[in-house]
N, C-alpha and C positions, 0 to 999 in steps of 0.2 A: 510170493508177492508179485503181481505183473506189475509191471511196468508200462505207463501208458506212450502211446505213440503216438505221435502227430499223424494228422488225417496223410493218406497216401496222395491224394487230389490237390491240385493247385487252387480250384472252389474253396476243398474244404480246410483248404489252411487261411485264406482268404478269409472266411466265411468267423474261423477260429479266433486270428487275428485280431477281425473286426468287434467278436466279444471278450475277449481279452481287453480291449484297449473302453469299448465302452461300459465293462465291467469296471473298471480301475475310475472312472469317472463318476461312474453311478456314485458307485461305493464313496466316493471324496463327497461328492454333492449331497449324498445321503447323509453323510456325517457331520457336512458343514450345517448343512437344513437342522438337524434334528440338538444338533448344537446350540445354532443361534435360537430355533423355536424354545428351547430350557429356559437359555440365559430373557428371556422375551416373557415366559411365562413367570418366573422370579421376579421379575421386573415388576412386577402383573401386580403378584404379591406382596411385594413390599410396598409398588403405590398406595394398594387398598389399605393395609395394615396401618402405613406412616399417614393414611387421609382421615383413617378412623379411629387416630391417638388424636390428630390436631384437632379434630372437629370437638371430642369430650371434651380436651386440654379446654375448648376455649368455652365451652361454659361452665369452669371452674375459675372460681377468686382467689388467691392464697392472702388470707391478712397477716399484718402485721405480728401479733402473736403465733402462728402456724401451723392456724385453724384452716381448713378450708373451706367455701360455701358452695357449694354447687347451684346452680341457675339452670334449670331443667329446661331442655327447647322445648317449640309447639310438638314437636314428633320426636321423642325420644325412644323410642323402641327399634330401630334399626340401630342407635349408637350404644343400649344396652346390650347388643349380643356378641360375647366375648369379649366384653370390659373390666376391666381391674381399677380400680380406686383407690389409690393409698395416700394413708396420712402420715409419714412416715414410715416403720415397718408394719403399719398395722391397715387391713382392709377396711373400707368404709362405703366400696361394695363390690360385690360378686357376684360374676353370671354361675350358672350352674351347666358344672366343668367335671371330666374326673379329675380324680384329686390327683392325679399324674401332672396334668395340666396346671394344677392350682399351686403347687409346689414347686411349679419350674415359673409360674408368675410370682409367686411370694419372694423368690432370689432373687428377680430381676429390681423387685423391689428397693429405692433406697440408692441404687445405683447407680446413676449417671443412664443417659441415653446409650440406651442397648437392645442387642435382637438376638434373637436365638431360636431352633427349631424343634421339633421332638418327632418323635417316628413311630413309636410305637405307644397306643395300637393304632390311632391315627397320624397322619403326619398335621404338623398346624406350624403357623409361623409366629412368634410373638413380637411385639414390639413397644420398649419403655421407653417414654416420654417425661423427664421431671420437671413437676410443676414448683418453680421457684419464688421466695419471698425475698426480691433482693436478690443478697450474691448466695444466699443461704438455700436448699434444696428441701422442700417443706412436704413434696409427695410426689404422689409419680402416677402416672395413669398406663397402664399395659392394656394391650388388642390383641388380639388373635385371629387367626383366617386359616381357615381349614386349606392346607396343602392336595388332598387326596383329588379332588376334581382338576387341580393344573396337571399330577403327575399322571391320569389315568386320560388326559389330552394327549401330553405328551408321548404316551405309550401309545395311543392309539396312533398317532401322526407315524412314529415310528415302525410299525407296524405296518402301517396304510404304505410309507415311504416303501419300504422292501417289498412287498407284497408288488407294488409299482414296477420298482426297480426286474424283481425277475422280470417280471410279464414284458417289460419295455425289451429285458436282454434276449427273451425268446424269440421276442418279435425280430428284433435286430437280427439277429442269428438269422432266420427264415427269409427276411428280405435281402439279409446281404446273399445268406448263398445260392437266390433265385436272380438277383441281379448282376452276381459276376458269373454264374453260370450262362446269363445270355449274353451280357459281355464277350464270355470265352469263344462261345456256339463260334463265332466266323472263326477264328483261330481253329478249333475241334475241324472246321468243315475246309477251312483249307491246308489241313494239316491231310485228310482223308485226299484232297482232290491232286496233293502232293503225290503222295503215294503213288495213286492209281495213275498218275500221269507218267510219273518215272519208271513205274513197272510193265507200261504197254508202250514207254516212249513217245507219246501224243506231243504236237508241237501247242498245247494251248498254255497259254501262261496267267498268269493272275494280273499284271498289272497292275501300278499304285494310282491310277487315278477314280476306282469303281468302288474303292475302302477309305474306311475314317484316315484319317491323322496320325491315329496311332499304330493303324494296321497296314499304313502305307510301305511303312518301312520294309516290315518281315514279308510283304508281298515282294518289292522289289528285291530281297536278297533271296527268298525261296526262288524265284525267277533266276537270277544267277546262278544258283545253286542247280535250278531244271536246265540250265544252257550250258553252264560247264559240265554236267551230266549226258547232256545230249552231244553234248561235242566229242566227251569221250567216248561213248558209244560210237560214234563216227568214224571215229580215229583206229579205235579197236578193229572194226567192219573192216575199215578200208586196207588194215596192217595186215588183215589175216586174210584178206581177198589177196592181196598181193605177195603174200608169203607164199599160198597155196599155190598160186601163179608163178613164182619162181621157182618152187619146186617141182611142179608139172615138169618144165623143162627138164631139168638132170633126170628126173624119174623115168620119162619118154622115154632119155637117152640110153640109159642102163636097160630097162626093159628092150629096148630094141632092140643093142649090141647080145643081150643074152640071148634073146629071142636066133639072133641070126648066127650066133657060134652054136646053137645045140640043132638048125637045122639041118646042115649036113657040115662034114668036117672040114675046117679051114689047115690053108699053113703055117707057118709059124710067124711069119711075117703078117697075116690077116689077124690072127692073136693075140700078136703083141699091139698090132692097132686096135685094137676092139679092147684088151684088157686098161691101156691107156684111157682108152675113151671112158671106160667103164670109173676108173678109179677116178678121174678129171671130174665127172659128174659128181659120183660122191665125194669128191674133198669140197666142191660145191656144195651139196646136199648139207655137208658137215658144216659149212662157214654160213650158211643159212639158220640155221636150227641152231646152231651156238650163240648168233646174231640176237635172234630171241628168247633163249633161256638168258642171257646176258642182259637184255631189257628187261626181262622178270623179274630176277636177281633184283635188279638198282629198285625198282619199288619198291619192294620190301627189307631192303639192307638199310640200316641206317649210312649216312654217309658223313658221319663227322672226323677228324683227322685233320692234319696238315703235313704237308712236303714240299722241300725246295722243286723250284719248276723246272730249275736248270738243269738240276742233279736229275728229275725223270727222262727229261727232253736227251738228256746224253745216255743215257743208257738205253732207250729205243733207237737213238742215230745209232749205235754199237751193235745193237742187234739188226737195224734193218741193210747196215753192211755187210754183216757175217751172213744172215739169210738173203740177200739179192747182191749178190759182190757187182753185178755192173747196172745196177739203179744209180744214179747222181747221188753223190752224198749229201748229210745232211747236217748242216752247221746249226749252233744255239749259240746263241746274243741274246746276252740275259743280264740282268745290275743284280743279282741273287733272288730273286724277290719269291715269297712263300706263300700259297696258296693255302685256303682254308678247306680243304680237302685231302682224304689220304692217296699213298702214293698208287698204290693198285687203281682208285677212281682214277687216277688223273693220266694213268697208263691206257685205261679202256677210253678214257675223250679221245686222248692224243693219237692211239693209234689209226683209228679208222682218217684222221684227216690227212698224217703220213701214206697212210696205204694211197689215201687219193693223190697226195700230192707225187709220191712214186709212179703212179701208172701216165699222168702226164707232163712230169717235169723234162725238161731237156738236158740241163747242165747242172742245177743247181735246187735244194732245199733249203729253208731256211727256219728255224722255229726263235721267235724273239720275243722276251719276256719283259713285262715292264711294271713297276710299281705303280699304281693312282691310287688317286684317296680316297679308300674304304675300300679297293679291290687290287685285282693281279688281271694285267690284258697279256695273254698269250697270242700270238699271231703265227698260223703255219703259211709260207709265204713257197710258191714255187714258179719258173720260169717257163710252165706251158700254155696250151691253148689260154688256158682261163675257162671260164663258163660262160656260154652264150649269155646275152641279153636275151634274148625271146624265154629263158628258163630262170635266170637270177634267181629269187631265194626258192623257187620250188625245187631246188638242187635237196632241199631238204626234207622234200617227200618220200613219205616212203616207195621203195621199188623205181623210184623217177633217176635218171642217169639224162647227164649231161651232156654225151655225146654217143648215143644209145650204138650205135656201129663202131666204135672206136678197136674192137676187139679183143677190150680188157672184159676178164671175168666175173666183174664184181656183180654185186646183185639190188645195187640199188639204196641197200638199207646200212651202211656205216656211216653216213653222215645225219640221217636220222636218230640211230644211235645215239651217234655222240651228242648229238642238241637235246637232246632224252636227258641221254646222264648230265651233262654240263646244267641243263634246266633244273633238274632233282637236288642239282649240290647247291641251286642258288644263283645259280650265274646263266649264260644263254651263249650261243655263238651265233654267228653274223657274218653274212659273206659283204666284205668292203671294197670299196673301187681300188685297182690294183691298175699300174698304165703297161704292167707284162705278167701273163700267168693270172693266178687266182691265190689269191688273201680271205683267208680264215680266220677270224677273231674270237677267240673265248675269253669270254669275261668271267671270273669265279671271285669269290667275298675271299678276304685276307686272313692268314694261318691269324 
């Protein structure tokens, strides 16, 4: 047995919808209609029946003894057909009836005002009228009216009704799914121009002022959606311009020391300089390429977790003593406060803004943690140059260095990094006015 499934198309669920819902209406309206038209045509029926007992009734006399006289009108041949006349239980006249008929008026007979119908073979309605002498019931006049012409109405109304109703629901069907099909078209065609624009990168946009009301919306966020798309193409371009770019250099450097120890033989003292140079390049090479498997990583990792900030911040000061023993150390002033991040994220933010604050601190590090509401403000704070004003936040581009001759080895991109990751977990960092050194603020959502 299949089972049926809803149209695949937003049209033709639409389109489905719209005769479901007008189907359910027809069908009520159809039942009401062909309801009130019965109760309408019975109606119909028993006026005639109860108009053509009063009219006999009234030219008959009941006397005193309960005889009755009949007083025949100018036109009496429309009130003879289907009349009953009784003088008590006995006829005193009769249309010619089957005797089905004649037997269900002979009951009625005698009996008080009453109605009753019969069905087979024809349907007819009767209706008894007793004509009174006094308080006393002296005879009784019954009618008849053939049923068959209201109920072969009724069938046809009924009939005519559905017959209707499909045709109306076909039509509904066809117009609705031709009308939210054009409807759709702009949606269809700037769903297409989406595409094509994202896949060759085009700077053309939709704009919400050249579309309805309704399609202004989805223009303006497809537009968002093509600019933070474009942006991140930008960013990608410009990371891997500059990646390549910083590795030029070490690569230069290694190719050329190798180049010049295999052209003819050195001392040992030329050696050991050329083998230094050689390895200095690639532990460069290595802090580069780590830099960006490291940013790869964070987009694809989930980053949910939490860690005390303090407890991280002291276990990188421990290690960046043990590994650089005469760097300025590095203190944490912290009220405990827990980040909504785990502790390995919050070691990859922290370190590259340590590394920075090591290569120009003087005397002193500082990382200070603080609770607000609804987050954790980390601040790496140190006592050197600081970072020029002519560079302020582009300290956070990639490959971009803030004192490009200073003679440190970095390569531009750990503070990019860490506003990568810190941004992925929810939070952002921010270089703040500082009146000695440079002040780095990371802000993250609370454990």
């Amino acid at each position: 047995m299949k089972i049926m499934r809803a149209p695949a198309t937003l049209r033709g669920r639409l389109a489905l919808l719209a005769l479901v819902t007008t189907a359910i209406w027809v069908a009520v309206l159809t039942a009401v209609f062909n309801v009130e038209l019965g109760a309408r045509l019975r109606q119909q029926a028993d006026d005639l029946v109860r108009t053509r007992t009063a009219a006999v009734a009234a030219t008959l006399e009941a006397q005193p003894d309960g005889r009755i006289v009949e007083h025949e009108p100018a036109d009496d041949t429309v009130l003879d057909v289907g009349i009953w006349i009784y003088q008590g239980a006995t006829a005193i006249q009769r249309p010619n009836a089957p005797s089905a008929l004649q037997d269900r008026a002979d009951r009625l007979a005698g009996n008080g005002e009453a109605s009753t119908d019969t069905s087979e073979p024809h349907a007819f309605r009767l209706y008894a009228l007793p004509i009174r002498a006094g308080d006393r019931q002296v005879g009784t006049v019954v009618a008849s009216v053939g049923l068959d012409a209201y109920r072969s109405t009724a069938r046809s109304a009924l009939a005519g009704s559905i017959g209707l109703g499909v045709l109306l629901l076909g039509g509904i069907y066809l117009v609705t799914r031709g009308v939210v099909g054009r409807a759709l078209q702009p949606v269809t065609e700037m769903s297409t121009q989406a595409s094509e624009w994202s896949e060759h990168g085009t700077a053309q946009r939709f704009g919400a002022d050249s579309h309805f009301a309704e399609l202004a919306g989805l223009a303006g966020n497809l537009d968002q959606l093509l600019d933070r798309q474009a942006a991140l193409l930008r960013h990608e371009q410009q990371l891997t311009a500059e990646l390549s770019h910083e590795l030029r250099t070490p690569l230069a450097m290694i190719t050329a020391e190798t180049d010049w120890l295999i052209a003819r033989r050195r001392n040992p003292d030329d050696q050991r300089t050329s083998h230094g140079t050689i390895a200095a390049a690639a532990a460069q090479m290595q802090r580069i390429c780590e830099t960006l498997l490291s940013e790869a990583r964070t987009r694809t990792d989930p980053v949910p977790g939490r860690c005390a900030v303090d407890d991280v911040a002291r276990v990188l000061a421990e290690r960046s003593s043990a590994e650089h023993p005469g760097a300025p150390p590095v203190t944490v002033v912290g009220d405990g406060a827990t980040a909504g991040v785990s502790a390995p994220l919050m070691e990859r933010i922290l370190t590259p803004l340590l590394d920075n604050a090591r290569r120009y601190a003087v005397r002193r590090i500082t990382v200070e943690s603080e609770r607000r509401p609804g987050g954790v403000l980390v601040a790496v704070v140190d006592d050197g140059c600081g970072v020029p004003e002519t560079v302020g936040a582009a300290v956070f581009e990639a490959g971009r260095r803030a004192h490009p001759d200073d003679g440190h080895d970095g390569a531009g991109l750990g503070l990019p990094l860490a506003r990568r990751l810190a941004r992925a977990a929810g939070g952002d960092i921010t270089l703040a006015d500082s009146p000695d050194g440079a002040r780095f603020v990371v802000s993250l959502p609370t454990g």
